[in-house]
C-alpha positions in Angstrom: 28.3 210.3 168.1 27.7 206.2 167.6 27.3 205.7 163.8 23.6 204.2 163.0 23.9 200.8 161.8 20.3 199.0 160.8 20.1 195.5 160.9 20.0 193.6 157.8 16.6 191.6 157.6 17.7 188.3 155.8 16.0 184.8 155.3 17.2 182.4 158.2 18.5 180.4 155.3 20.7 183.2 153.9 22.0 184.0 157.6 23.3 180.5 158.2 24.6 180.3 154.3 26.9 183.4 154.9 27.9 183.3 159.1 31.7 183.6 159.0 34.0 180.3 159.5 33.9 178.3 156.4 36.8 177.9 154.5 38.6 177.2 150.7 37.4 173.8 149.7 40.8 171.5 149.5 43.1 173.7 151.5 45.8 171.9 152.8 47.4 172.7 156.1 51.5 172.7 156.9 52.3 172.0 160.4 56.1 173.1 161.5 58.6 170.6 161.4 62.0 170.4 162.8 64.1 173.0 162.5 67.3 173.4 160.5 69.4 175.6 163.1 71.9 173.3 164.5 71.8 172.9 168.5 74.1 174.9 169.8 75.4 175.1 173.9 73.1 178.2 174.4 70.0 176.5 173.2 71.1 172.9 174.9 71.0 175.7 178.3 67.7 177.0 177.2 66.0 173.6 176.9 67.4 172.6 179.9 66.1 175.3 182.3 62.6 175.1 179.9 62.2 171.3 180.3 62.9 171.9 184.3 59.6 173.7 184.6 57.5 173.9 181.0 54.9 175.4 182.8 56.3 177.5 184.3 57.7 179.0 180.7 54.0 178.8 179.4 52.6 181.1 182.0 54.8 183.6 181.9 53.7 183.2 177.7 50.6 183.9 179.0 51.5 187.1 180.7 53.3 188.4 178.0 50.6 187.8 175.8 48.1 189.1 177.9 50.3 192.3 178.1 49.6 193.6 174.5 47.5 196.3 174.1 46.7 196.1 170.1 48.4 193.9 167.1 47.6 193.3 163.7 48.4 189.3 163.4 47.7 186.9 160.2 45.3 184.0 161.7 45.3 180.7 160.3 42.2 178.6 161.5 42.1 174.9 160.8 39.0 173.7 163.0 36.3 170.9 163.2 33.2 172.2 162.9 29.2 171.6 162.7 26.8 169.0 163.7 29.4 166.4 161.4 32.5 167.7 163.1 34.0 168.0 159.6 37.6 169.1 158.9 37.5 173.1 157.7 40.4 175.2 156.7 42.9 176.3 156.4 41.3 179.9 156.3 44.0 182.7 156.0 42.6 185.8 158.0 44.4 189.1 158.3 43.2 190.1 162.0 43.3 193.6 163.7 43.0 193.5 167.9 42.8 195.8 170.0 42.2 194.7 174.2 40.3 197.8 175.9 37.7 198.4 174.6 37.9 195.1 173.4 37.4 195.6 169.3 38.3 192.9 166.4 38.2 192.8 162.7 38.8 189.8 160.8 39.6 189.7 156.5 39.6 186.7 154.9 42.4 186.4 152.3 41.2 183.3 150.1 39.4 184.5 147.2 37.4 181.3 146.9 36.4 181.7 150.7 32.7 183.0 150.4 33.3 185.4 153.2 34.8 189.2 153.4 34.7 191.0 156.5 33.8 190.7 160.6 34.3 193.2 162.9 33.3 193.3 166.6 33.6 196.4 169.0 32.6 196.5 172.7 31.9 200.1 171.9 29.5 199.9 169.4 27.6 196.9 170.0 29.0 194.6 173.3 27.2 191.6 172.3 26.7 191.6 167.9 29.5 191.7 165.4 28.9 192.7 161.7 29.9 191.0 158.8 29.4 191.2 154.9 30.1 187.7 152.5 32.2 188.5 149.1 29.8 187.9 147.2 26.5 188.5 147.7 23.2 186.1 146.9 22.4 185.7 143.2 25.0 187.5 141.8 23.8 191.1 143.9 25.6 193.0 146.1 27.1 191.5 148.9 25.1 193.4 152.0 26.1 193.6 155.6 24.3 192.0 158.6 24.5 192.1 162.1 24.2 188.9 164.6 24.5 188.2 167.8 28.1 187.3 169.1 26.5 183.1 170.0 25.5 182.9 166.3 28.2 181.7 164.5 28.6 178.8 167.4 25.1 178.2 167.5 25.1 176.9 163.9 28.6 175.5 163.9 30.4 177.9 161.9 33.0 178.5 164.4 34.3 177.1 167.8 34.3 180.6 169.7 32.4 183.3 169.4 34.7 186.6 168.0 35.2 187.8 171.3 37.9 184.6 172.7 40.3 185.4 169.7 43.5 186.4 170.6 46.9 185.5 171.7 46.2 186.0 175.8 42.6 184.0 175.5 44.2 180.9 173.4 46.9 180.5 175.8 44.1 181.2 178.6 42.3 178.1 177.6 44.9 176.2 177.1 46.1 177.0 180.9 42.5 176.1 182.1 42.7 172.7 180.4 45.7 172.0 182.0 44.6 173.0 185.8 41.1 171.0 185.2 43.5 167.6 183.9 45.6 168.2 186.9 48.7 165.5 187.8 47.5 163.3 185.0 48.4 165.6 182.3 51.7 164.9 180.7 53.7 167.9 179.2 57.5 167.9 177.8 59.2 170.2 176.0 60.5 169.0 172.6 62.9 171.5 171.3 63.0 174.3 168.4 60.4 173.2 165.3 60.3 175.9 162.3 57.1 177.2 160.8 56.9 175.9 157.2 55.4 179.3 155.8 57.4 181.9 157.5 60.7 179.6 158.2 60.2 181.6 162.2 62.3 179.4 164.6 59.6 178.1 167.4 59.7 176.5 170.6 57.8 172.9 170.6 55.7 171.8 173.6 53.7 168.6 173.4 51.0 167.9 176.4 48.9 164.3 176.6 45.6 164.9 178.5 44.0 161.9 180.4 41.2 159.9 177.7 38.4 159.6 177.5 37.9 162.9 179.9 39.5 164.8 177.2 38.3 163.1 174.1 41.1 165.3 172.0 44.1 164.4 174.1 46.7 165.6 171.9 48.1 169.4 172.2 50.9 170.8 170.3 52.3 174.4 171.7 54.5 176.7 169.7 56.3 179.7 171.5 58.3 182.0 168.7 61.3 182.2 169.7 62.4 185.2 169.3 59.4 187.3 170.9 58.5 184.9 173.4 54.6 185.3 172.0 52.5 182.7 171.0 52.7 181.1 167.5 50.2 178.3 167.1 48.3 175.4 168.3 47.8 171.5 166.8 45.1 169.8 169.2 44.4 166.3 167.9 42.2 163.2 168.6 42.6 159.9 170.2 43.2 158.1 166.5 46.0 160.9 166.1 43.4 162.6 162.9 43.4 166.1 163.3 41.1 168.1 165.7 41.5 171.7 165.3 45.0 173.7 164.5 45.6 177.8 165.0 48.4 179.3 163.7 49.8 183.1 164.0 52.6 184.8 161.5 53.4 188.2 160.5 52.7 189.8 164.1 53.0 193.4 164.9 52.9 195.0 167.9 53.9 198.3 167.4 50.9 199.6 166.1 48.5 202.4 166.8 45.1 201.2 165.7 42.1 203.6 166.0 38.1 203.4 166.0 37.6 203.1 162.2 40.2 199.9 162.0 37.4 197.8 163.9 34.7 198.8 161.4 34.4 196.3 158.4 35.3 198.8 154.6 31.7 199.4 153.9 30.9 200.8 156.9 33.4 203.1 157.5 32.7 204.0 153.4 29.5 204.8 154.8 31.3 206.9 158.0 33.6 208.3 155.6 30.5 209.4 153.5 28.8 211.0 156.4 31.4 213.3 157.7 30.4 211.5 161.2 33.3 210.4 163.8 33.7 207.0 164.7 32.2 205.6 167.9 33.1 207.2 171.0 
């Protein structure tokens, strides 16, 4: 039996105030540098066979990524956003995925980020997600609503919408920008590169795309090294500034994640409360 959610009915004003994507005011953001592990003959091998055919090594990232059934994944978003195309981020979000059926819940870590909780399951609701702010307006409750999937988008508050996270769907639009820049894209593998947080040893890719078709026509690609999965993105723009940058650390894919992880705490308080199952 489907738990019963009602919509929330708040102001426009409130809704646009308290859509997830904004981040802590003055966050900085550390990109991965060069890495301390000396080049030894087995990685000189490696970089030779990867620089042979870089795309070739990126697709079959791709595959692996698009192999994983669930994860739990820390998600670092650094993204321009709204109708100024300012600079927000980073945001530090704890992230629970889970392919078929497709369900995601974000947490945002920062306690000066405004925001708490987003969830989105196929199951429940294939086209809304739900989400509840930390704090709520005028010193009440924080209160959960429901919008559609566009929303957040629509008003600038994030690039996607919640259903093109993941590590198969970034690596999938990074793959179609390359097939639509064709020959004149330029890609080159750049050897290992360290991630400052986590110190995890990374593969480097850098890729020019043809300007002014591609007004942001500089791509940075991290591989982890070790699990051959996607670690990050740095796309930036023709002056070299900063466009957008998504990182992911702490990934586990060993994980058995059920219904009640894709519903945001209050809800499955409220499920809990209820004796009622989660969506079937």
């Amino acid at each position: 039996m489907r738990p019963r959610f009602r919509r929330a009915g708040w102001a426009l004003l409130s809704l646009i105030s308290l859509i997830p994507g904004c981040s802590a005011p003055g966050a900085k953001l550390a990109l991965p540098g060069k890495s301390s592990e000396p080049l030894h003959e087995a990685h000189a091998d490696e970089a030779r066979r990867i620089s042979a055919d870089p795309r070739a090594f990126l697709a079959r990232v791709e595959e692996r990524a698009a192999a994983l059934e669930q994860y739990t994944v820390q998600f670092t978003r650094t993204e321009r956003r709204g109708l100024l195309r300012s600079l927000e981020g980073p945001e530090r979000i704890s992230c629970w995925y889970r392919r078929s059926p497709l369900s995601i819940r974000m947490q945002w870590l920062d306690e000066d980020v405004k925001y708490g909780e987003s969830a989105y399951s196929a199951r429940i609701a294939a086209d809304r997600i739900r989400f509840i702010p930390r704090r709520g307006l005028l010193g009440l409750p924080p209160s959960v609503s429901e919008v559609s999937l566009q929303t957040p988008v629509t008003w600038g508050e994030s690039r996607y919408p919640m259903t093109d996270f993941g590590l198969a769907r970034m690596m999938g639009r990074t793959r179609e920008s390359m097939d639509a820049a064709g020959e004149a894209l330029q890609i080159e593998y750049r050897g290992l590169a360290e991630i400052p947080e986590t110190g995890r040893v990374v593969h480097h890719f850098h890729a020019v795309f043809p300007h002014p078709r591609f007004p942001n026509p500089y791509l940075d690609i991290y591989v982890d090294r070790e699990s051959g999965l996607p670690a990050g993105t740095v796309v930036r723009r023709d002056d070299g500034s900063l466009d957008s940058a998504y990182f992911y650390t702490d990934l586990r894919t060993g994980v058995s994640l059920r219904d009640e992880d894709f519903l945001i705490a209050a809800d499955r308080a409220r499920v809990t409360a209820l004796g009622t199952p989660p969506a079937r």
